[in-house]
Structures are given as structure tokens and as C-alpha cells.
N, C-alpha and C positions, 0 to 999 in steps of 0.2 A: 380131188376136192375142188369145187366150183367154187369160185369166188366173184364179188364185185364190187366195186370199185365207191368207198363211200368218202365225203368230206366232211371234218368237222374242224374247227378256225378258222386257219387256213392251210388243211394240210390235209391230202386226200390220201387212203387208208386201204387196201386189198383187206377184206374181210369174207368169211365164210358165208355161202349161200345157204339159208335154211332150206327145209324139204318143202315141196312146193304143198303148197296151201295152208301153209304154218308158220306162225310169225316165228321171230326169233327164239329157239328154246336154249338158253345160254348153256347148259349141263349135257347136252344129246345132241351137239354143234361140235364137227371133229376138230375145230379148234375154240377156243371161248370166246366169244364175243357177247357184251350185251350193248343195246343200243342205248337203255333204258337208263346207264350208268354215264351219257353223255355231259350232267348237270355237273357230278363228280370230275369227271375229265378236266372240263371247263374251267372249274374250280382250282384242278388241279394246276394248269398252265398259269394261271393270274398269280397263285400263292408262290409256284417255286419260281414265276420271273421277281417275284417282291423279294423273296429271299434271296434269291443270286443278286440282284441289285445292291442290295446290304452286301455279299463276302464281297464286291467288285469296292465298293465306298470304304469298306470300313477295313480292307487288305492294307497291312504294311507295305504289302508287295505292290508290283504295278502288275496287279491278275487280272484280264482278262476273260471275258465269260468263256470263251473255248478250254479255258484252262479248269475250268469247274469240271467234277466231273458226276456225271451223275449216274445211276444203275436199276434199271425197271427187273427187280429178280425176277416177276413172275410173267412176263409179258404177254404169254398167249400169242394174239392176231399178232402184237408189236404197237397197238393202236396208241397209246398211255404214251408209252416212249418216243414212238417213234413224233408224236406233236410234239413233245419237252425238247429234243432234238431237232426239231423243223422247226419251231415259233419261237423258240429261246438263243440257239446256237450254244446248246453246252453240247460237249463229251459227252455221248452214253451208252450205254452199252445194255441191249436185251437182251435178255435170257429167258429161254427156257426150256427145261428136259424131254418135253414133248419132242417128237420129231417134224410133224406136222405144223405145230404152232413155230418152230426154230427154223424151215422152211419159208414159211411165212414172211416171219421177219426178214429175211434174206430178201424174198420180196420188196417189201415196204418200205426197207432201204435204198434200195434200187430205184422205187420210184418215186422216192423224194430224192436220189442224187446226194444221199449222206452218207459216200463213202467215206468222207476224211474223216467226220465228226461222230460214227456212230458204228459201234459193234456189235452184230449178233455174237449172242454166247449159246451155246447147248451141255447144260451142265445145271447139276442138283442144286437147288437156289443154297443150300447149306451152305453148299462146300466151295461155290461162288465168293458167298459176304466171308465166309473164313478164310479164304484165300485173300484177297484183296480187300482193301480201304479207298468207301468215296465219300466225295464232300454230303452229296444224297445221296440216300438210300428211299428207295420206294417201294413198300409192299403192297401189292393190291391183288390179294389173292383171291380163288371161287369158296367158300366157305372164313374159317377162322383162321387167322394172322401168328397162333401160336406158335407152331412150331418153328417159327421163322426169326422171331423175336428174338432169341439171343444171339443167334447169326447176324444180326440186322442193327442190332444193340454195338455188338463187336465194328461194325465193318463200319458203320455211320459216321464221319467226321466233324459234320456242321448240322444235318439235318435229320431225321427220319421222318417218313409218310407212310402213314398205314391207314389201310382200310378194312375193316370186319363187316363180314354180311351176315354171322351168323348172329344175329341181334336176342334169337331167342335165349340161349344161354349165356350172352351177357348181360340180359335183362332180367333175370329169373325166371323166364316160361320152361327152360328144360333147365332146371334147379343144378340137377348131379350134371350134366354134360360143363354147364359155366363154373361147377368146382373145379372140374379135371381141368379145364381148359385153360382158366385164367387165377388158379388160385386163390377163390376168393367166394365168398357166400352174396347174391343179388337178393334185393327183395322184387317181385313181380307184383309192385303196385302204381299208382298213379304219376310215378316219377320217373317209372321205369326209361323213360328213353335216357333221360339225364344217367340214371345208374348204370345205364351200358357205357355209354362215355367215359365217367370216371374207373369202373370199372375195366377198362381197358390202359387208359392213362395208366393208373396205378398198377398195371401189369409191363407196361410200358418200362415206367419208375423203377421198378425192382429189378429190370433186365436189365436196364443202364449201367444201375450202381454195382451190379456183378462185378462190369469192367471199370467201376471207378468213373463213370461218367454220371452227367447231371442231365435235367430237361428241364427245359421253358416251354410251355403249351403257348405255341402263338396261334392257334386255331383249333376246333374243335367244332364237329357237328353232326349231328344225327339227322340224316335227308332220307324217305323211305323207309327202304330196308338195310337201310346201313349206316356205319358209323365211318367217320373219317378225320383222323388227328393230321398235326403237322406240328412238331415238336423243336425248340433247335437242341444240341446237344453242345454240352460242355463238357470237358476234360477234369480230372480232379477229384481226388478222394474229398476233399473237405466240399465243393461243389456239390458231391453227392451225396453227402451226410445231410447238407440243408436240403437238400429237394428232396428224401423222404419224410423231412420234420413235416410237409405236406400229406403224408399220407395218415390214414384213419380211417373211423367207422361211421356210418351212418345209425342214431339210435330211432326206431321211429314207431309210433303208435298208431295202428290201423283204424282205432276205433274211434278216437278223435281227430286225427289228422298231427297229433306233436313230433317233430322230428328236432333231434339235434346230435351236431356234426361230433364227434370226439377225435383228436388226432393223437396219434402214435401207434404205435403196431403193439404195443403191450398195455390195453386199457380198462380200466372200470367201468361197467354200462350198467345203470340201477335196471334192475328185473323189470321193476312196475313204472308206468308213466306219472311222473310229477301233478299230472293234469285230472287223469281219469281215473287213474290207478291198475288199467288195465296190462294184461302185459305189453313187456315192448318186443319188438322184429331188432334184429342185428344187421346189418350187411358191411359186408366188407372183407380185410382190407380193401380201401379204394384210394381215389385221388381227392382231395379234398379242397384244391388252390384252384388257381386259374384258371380256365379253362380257351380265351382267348386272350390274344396282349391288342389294347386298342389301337397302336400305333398301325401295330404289322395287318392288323383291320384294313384299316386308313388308305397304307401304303398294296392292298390286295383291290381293293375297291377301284383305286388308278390303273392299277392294270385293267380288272376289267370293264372300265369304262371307257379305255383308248381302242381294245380290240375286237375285230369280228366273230361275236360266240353265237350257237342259236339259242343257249339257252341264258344269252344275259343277262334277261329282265329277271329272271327268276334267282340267277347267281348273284345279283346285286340285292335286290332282299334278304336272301340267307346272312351273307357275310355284314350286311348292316345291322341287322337284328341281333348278331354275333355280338358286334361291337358296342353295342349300347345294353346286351343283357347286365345286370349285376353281376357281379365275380361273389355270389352264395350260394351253394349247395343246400335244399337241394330248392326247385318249382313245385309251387303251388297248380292244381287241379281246379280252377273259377266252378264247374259243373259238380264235380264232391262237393266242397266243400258249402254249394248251395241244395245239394240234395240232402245233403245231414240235418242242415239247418232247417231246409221246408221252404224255401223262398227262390224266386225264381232267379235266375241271372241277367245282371245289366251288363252291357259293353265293358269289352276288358279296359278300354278307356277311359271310362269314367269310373272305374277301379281303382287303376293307377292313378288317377287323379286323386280321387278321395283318399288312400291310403297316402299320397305327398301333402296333401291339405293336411292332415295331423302328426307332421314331421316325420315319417316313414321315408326310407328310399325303397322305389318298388319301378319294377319297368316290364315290359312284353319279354318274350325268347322268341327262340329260334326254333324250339323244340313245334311246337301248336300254336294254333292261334288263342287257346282257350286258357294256355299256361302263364304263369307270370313269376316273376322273383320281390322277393322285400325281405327286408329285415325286422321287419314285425313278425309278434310270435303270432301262432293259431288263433288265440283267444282275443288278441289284439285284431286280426283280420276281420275275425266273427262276430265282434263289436261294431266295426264300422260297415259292416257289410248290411248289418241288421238296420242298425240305426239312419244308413243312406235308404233303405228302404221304409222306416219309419219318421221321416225326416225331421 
């Protein structure tokens, strides 16, 4: 296998040469690499140095980042890991069954010099997270995160990090594959990227509380073709009793745009829309709470404003738009819900403005630029949307 030699922070990376005259095909690459997955990466290192920052401040103990331990099950090249290990100085250990990609790592260790702080493993990521407990856990697998999640739920101490690329079936596009996969019915409408999200959270949720554990979503975001949570985890039957009083259904109306959230896993959802009287869509179970905490925002944003990323400018947007969305399930579609009506659309800013001029809370996401959140119902949007246009 041809390899060479790439950088990304500051921490340079043995990766697989594609076939010549072909950019990178991440799935037909004898080990996996995508480059395209570098904004994630980036991401990745700002979020878990915020986090170890927190278990080093908030330890009884006098811990030490070396003493954190962290575990990339799925590693491939080693690239994910092997920078949490070079740019942070935790323990970690890569893994993976490949022989090729477990080679690799072997590599990549070598040429960062992370003997003391850093282990290849070659071993089934299952039997890895069930054999052993670390403070992280990170999954970032080539397809869906499922099968790893209760292994990953088990083995997690403080953190888990998961990443899904298979967005179609979390989203509703492959309807039957997102039942099998995450237990749970998507609708494939205008919302859909937010519905992958919680839809996976809420898969998240339910694996936790198997083991009696709890989750606090301090991050959450759907970039491209993928989604990427970072959760912290808590210890505790009663911890995990209230983190699924968070879970529920989405009720929602195609025809005029009505949705509303119902929580509990055992719920009544009227047939007809209160609004139009059409029928309603179901989905769910999903997550229904948080989806970022703004502090742990805050405190990701410093990280990546002290250090060398190429993809800064763009990692710093995401996680601010993160920070200041509403914490409502679900976004609004500004292009619907001006095509329903007949009128054309203004700047999502002077959207949110007008909907805060008549007491609304409403703000941008992270999802599109075209998206937005409030706490006004439909009917209430479509008043003011109309009326700003007839002034």
C-alpha cells in the first residue's frame, strides 16, 4: 500500500494513496480515509480538548490530561486519533480489525513519537468497548454508528462521540433501512436534517439507559453528509430515568406546515391536524431536548480560536450558530413555507427580526442558511410573514 504523508493541525498523518488519476474514493481505498471529513476532525480536537479541560478542572483527583483516557474504536489510517493524541496529550488507543488499517496505525504512531501515550489495538471494535472502560469513547465509523452503540454506551465513562454518515435512513430517504437501524420511524420532510440528529440522539438515549446511564448533548450537528453528536454521560438509574422523560414524537402536518413535539415513549397523537384537519405524519421515537449546551459552545469556540486548523473559519461558524440556535425541535423551511403562501422570500434576517418585534423568540441554525427556529406556531409565522410583505 502506497501511502503519503499529509498534515492536518499540527500533526502530520501516513494516509493511503488513491489510484492515480482519481481523487480520493474513501470505500475503494485499502484503508479508509476521507479528506473531505477534515471540518469534522477539526471539530473533533476543539470539542474533546474542551471537554478534558472540564474532567482536569472539575476532578477531585489531581488528573492530569495523560491520565484521561481516550479510545478511537474505528480508526482506519489512525488519522482521528492519532491528532486527539498528538494535539491534546491524552492516552489513546486505536483500534482496528482491519489488518491493513492496524498497520497503519502502527505507523502513524511512529511518526508522531507517541510511544508512551498511545496504543494500536487490532481487535472487533465490540469486543474492544466490552472489554474495557474509557473516559472517551469515539465512534466514527464508514456507514451507520449502530451496531457499535451499545458496546460504546457500555465502555463510555464521561464522553461518547459519534459520527453517522448514513444520513439517508436517519433522515427518512431509505424509510425501512432508519427502522432497522435506529429504532425509530423519520419523516423525510423539510426538517429532515434536524430529524437525523435527534434521531440518532434518541438512539443514543436508549443505549445509555440499558446500562443505567444518562446523556447531556453538549454538541450536535449535521455538516454535509453527516451527522456528529458529543454527549457527556452520567452514571445512575434515576439520571437515566430523567434523560428519557426527553424523549418523544414528532407530530407533523405536511400540508400546512403544523408540527408539535409530544414527549414520552407511550403517547396520544390526534389523527387530524388541529389546523387543516389533514392527516398528521408520526416520527419517532426521537430526542426531543437539547441539542447543544451553550456554555460547552463557548468553551469549544476558545479552543478553536487559539489553534492551527485549515478548516477554522468554517469550524467557527458551525459551532456558533450551534450556540445561539433555540433549544426547539423542530426548524422551519423560510422557501416552504413562502411557496405555500405565494410570496416571495425576504432575508432570513429580517425574519428573525420581525418574528422578535412581535414577542417571538426565533434565531438562524446551523442546519441552512434558509432555516430558522421560533416559538411561534405556523399560523403565527404566516401572519407575520404576509403582513411584513403587505406592510
Amino acid at each position: 500500500m502506497n501511502t503519503i504523508t499529509i498534515t492536518e493541525g499540527t500533526t502530520g498523518v501516513l494516509v493511503p494513496v488513491p489510484p492515480e488519476g482519481v481523487s480520493f474514493p474513501p470505500s475503494a481505498a485499502p484503508v479508509f480515509y476521507n479528506p473531505e471529513m477534515e471540518l469534522n476532525r477539526d471539530i473533533n480536537v476543539a470539542a474533546t480538548a474542551a471537554f478534558v479541560n472540564r474532567l482536569v478542572l472539575n476532578s477531585h483527583r489531581d488528573i492530569q490530561p495523560i491520565d484521561i483516557t481516550y479510545v478511537d474504536a474505528l480508526s482506519a489510517s489512525g488519522i482521528r486519533g492519532i491528532r486527539v493524541a498528538n494535539e491534546l496529550g491524552v492516552s489513546a488507543v486505536l483500534n482496528d480489525w482491519n489488518e491493513d488499517s492496524y498497520n497503519l496505525i502502527v505507523k502513524n504512531i511512529e511518526l508522531n513519537k507517541l510511544f508512551e501515550t498511545t496504543t494500536a489495538s487490532h481487535k472487533d471494535a465490540n469486543v474492544l468497548l466490552h472489554e474495557k472502560r474509557f473516559n472517551i469513547v469515539d465512534l466514527d465509523p464508514f456507514g451507520t454508528p449502530a451496531p457499535f452503540l451499545d458496546s460504546a454506551a457500555r465502555s463510555a465513562v464521561d464522553l461518547l462521540e459519534v459520527t453517522a454518515t448514513d444520513t439517508a435512513p436517519l433522515c427518512g430517504a431509505h424509510l425501512n433501512s432508519g427502522i432497522r437501524k435506529y429504532s425509530a420511524v423519520p419523516l423525510n420532510n423539510e426538517y429532515h436534517s434536524e430529524m437525523g440528529v435527534r434521531i440518532l440522539l434518541g438512539k443514543i438515549a436508549r443505549e445509555l439507559a440499558k446500562h443505567e446511564k444518562a446523556m447531556i448533548p453538549l454538541l450536535s450537528h449535521a455538516t454535509r453528509h453527516y451527522v456528529r453528536i458529543y454527549v457527556q454521560v452520567k452514571k445512575g438509574a434515576k439520571h437515566a430515568d430523567r434523560t428519557l422523560k426527553n424523549m418523544g414524537f414528532m407530530s407533523n402536518c405536511q400540508d400546512c406546515g403544523f408540527r408539535k413535539p409530544v414527549f414520552g415513549l407511550a403517547v396520544h397523537i390526534d389523527k387530524e391536524c388541529p389546523i387543516c384537519g389533514n392527516t398528521t405524519g408520526i416520527a419517532g421515537p426521537l430526542w426531543l431536548g437539547q441539542l447543544h449546551e451553550a456554555k460547552f459552545c463557548d468553551e469549544v469556540l476558545l479552543e478553536l480560536e487559539k489553534r492551527l486548523l485549515n478548516t477554522q473559519e468554517k469550524a467557527i461558524k458551525i459551532i456558533t450558530l450551534c450556540r445561539d440556535e433555540l433549544d426547539i425541535p423542530m426548524l422551519y423551511d423560510q422557501n416552504i413555507i413562502c411557496k405555500r403562501l405565494g410570496i416571495s422570500a425576504s432575508t432570513i434576517y429580517s425574519l428573525i427580526s420581525a418574528l422578535k418585534k412581535h414577542g417571538y423568540k426565533a434565531s438562524r441554525t446551523h442546519f441552512d442558511g434558509i432555516s430558522f427556529k421560533t416559538n411561534a406556531e405556523i399560523t403565527d409565522i404566516e401572519r407575520i410573514m404576509i403582513s411584513g410583505r403587505l406592510g
